[in-house]
C-alpha positions in Angstrom: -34.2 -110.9 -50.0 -34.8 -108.5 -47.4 -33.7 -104.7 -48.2 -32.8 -102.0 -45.3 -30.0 -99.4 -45.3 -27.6 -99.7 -41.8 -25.7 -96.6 -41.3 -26.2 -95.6 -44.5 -24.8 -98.6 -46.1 -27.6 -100.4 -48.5 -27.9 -104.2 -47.2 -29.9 -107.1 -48.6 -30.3 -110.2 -46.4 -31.6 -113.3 -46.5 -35.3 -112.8 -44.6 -35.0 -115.9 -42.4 -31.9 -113.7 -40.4 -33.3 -111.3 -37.2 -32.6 -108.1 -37.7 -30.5 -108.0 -34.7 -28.2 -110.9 -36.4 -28.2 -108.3 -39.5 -27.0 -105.8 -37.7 -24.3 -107.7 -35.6 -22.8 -109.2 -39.1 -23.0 -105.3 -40.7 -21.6 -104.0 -38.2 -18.5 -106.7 -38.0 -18.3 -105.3 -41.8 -18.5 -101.8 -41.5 -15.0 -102.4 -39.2 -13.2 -104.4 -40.8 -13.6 -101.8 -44.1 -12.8 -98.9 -42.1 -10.0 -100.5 -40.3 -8.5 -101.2 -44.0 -9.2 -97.4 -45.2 -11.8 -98.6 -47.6 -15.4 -97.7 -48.5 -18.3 -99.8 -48.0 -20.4 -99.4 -50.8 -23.4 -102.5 -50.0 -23.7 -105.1 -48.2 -25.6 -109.2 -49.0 -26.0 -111.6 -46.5 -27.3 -115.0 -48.0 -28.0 -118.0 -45.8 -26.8 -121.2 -47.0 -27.5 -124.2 -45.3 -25.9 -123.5 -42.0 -23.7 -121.4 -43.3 -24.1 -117.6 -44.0 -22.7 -115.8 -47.0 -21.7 -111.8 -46.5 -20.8 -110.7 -50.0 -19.8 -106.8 -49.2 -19.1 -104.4 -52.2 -16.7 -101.9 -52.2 -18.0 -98.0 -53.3 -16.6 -97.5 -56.3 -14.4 -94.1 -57.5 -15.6 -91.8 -59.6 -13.0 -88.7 -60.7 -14.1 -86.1 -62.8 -11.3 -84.3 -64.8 -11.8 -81.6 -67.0 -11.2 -82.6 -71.0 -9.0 -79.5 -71.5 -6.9 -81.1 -69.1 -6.3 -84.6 -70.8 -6.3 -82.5 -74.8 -3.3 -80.6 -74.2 -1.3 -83.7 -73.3 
């Protein structure tokens, strides 16, 4: 697997793909996520035969809350 970060998104492909080919499928990603109002977190591109599998991984949450906050519940 190849690894490259594409507008800041980290994306490992399958080395046998062009980079332009890489790019085209990223980017197909990148707005299809935003259209949905969800973050892009990474990106895998596997070839498969003659097929190509994009597995694309959402950015998790992380929220931070105060533990005074949850004890006096």
């Amino acid at each position: 697997m190849c690894n490259t970060i594409i507008h800041g998104i980290p994306v490992e492909s399958d080395p046998s793909l062009s980079r332009e080919e890489i790019n085209k499928l990223v980017y197909e990603v990148i707005q299809s996520w935003t259209w949905e109002g969800r973050k892009l977190g990474k990106v895998e591109i596997i070839r498969d035969g003659q097929w190509m599998q994009v597995h694309s991984y959402e950015q998790p949450f992380i929220q931070v809350v105060p533990m005074r906050a949850t004890l006096q519940e």
